[in-house]
N, C-alpha and C positions, 0 to 999 in steps of 0.2 A: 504493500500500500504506500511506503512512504517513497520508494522507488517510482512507484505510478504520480505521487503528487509531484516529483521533483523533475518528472519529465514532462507532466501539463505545463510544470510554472515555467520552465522555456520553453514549450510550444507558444503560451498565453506573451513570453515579453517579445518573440520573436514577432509572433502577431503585430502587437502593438507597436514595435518598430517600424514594420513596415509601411503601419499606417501613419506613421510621423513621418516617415521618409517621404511619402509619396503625396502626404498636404503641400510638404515641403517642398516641391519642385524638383526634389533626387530620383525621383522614375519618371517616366513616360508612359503611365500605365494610362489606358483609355478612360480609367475613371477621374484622371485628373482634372480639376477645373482650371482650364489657363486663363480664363478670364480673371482670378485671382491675383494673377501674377503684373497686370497693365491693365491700362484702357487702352480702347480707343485698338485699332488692327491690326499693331507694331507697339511694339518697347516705344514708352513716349522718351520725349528727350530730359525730362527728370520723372521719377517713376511716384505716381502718388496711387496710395490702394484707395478707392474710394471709402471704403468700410470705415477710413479711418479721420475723412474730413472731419475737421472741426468747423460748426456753422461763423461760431462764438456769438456773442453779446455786445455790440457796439454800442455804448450810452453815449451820446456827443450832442450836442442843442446847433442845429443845423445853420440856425439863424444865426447862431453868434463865430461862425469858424473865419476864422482870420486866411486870408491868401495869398503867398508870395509868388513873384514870375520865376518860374522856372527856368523858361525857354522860349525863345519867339524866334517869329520872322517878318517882317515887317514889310518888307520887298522893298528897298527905298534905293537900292543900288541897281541901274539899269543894265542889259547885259545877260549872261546864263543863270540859271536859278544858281543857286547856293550848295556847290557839290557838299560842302561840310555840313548840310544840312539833310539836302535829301537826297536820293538817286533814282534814276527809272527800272521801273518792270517794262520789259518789251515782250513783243510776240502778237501774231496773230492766230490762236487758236481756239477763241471762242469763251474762253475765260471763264467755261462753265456754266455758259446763262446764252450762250450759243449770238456772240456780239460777232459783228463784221471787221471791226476796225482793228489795224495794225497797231501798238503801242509802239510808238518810236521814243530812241534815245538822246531824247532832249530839242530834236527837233520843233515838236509842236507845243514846249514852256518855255518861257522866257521872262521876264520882268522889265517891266515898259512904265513911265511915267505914275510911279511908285508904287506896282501892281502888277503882283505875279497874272501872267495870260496862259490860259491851258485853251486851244485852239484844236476842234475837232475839223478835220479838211477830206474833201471829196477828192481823194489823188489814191491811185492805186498804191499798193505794195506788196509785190508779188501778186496772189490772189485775193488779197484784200482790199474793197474799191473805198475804203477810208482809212485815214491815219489821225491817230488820236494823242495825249496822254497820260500816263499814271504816276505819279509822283509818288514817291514813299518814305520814310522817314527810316527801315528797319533799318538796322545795322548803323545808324547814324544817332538814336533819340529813341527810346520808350519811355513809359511810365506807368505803377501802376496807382491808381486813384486821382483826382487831380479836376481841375475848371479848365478845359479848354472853348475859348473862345475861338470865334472864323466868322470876318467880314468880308462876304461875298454875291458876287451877283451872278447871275447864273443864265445861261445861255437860254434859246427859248426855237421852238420849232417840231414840227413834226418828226421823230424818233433821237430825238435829243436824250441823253440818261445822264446827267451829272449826280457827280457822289464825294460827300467827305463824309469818312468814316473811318474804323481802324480795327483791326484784326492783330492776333496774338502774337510774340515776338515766336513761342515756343507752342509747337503742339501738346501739350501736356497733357491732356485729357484725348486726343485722339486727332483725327481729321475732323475736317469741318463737318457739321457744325458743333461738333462737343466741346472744342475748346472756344467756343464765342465768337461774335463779330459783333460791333458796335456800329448803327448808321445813325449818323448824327443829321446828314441832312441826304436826303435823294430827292429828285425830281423827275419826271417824265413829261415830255413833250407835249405828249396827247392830250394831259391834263395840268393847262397851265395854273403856276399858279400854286398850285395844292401841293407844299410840300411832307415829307413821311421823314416819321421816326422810328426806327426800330432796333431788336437783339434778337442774334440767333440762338437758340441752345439745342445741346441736344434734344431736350425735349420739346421746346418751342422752336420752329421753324418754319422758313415757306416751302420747302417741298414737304414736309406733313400737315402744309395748310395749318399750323399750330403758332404761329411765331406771333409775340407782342411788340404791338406797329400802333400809331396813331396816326393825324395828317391835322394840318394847319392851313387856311387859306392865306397866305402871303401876297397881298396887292403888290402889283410893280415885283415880282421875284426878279426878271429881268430886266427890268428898265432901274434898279436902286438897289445897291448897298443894302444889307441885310444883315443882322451879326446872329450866328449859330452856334447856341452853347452847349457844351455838353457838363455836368456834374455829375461826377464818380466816387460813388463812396463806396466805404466797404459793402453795404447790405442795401442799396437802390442805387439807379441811374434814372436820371432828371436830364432831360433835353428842352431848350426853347429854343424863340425863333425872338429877337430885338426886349428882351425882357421877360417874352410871357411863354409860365410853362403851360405843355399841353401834351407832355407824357411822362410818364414814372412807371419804371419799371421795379419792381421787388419780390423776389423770388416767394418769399413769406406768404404773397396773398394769394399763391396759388399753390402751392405743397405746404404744409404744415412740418415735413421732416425731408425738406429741399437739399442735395447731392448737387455734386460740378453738372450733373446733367441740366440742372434749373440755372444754376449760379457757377459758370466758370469765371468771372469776371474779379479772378482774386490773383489774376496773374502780370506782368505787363503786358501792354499793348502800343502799336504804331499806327502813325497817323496815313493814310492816303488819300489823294488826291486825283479824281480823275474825271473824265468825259466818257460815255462808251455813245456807241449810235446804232438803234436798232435794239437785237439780241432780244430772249424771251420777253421783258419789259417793258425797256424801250420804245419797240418793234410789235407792241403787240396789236396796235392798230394804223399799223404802216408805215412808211417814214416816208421822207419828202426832202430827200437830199437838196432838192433847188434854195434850200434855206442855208447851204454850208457858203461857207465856213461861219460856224459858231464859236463863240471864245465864252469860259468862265474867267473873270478877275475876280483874284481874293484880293484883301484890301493888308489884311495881316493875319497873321495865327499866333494865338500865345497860349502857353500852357500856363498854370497854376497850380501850388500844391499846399496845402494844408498841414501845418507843423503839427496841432495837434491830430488830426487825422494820422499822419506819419507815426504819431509817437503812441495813438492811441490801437494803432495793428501791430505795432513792436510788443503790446504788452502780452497781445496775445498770445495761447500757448499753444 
């Protein structure tokens, strides 16, 4: 008998190892859960287990947060944009939203009488019968939390798409749309005028018809100056359009026990800048190239950051 027990009790820890082993990532046994192991398709570029998000508790009186400049651009030197600031995405391959227009390298921005010009033109390239383009800030400027302001006017015509908004320095939660995209301002052609706010998450989004969007009627979008904010705090995003807000995003008022799926917005992000023409959006009820060339002018861009904000996410654990 006690020979029988003393070979259960190592059959029983051999057992049990194996199943340590194999939570743990040391077999490849089929019952493995690798979604365990990352988000998102691929090993993100820092690895976060969702299980293990902290939502936390940010107490801060909104009204009262003090704001320094970070960062700007102001455009007031005539000439090529500001390589130490931003640089181009090129290519014409559709950009996912199935757009016509070639992003060229720096050809179509420029900075003209104290105003960056991003200039969408009806000129081939290669098999693309328009050139556009996309400005971006990655590898130059992120941040994560922060007031960014953007005084701009915005092009106007049938399949026009202009956009500032900003997407995540690091995939960290997965491809899009799990690690977020912020639009701070889009517009469309077809509907003059009416500008949109939105975020994507994984759970919220436009290809699941899910994604939290508002719009604004904007008189004069294209004919005036317009200043487009965005405020990022830890636990909502607030967008206006010249002072007035008319959307708020907070993960809280729609999950109760909200994951990176609701709120990846705890990572940095960069700013982009661009025109598309046409493409799913744009393009959804035709375009009318006899209106190019079109220009967006920004007047400035400046970032803002909040010390106690800063100091009040350091605390966290």
């Amino acid at each position: 008998m006690k020979q029988f027990k003393f070979r259960f009790s190592i059959l029983t820890a051999a057992i049990l190892l194996l199943i340590v082993f194999t939570a743990q990532g040391g077999s490849e046994s089929p019952m493995m859960d690798l979604d365990r192991l990352h988000t998102g398709s691929q090993v993100s570029d820092a690895y976060v287990d969702p299980d293990k998000l902290a939502k936390g508790t940010y107490e801060y009186d909104r009204s009262q947060l003090q704001y320094e400049l970070v960062w700007a651009d102001e455009f007031d030197t005539d000439g090529p944009v500001d390589p130490a600031k931003w640089h181009f995405e090129t290519g014409g391959s559709g950009w996912g939203n199935n757009e016509p227009q070639y992003y060229t390298r720096g050809e179509n921005a420029w900075v003209e009488d104290n105003h960056l010009v991003i200039e969408v033109r009806k000129e081939a390239r290669g098999t693309n019968p328009y050139t556009s383009s996309r400005m971006v800030t990655r590898g130059r400027a992120d941040w994560l939390y922060g007031k960014f302001e953007i005084r701009a006017k915005l092009p106007t015509g049938l399949g026009t798409w202009p956009a500032l908004w900003m997407m995540p320095t690091h995939s960290t939660y997965g491809g899009w749309p799990r690690s977020g995209e912020i639009d701070i301002m889009e517009h469309v052609g077809y509907d003059q005028d009416r500008v949109h706010a939105s975020v994507h998450t994984g759970a919220y989004n436009h290809v699941m018809g899910t994604h939290k969007t508002a719009t604004i009627q904007v008189p004069g979008a294209s004919e005036d100056f317009h200043t487009y904010t965005l405020e990022w705090l830890p636990d909502q995003v607030i967008i206006s359009v010249d002072g007035k807000e008319y959307y708020t995003y907070n993960p809280a008022r729609y999950e109760a026990d909200f994951n990176y799926m609701q709120w990846p917005f705890d990572k940095p992000f960069y700013l982009i800048f661009n025109i598309a023409f046409g493409g799913n959006w744009g393009g959804a009820r035709g375009v009318d190239d006899s209106v190019l060339p079109q220009k967006m002018l920004v007047d400035y861009v400046r970032v803002y950051q909040s010390p106690e904000i800063t100091n009040l996410v350091k605390e966290q654990p």
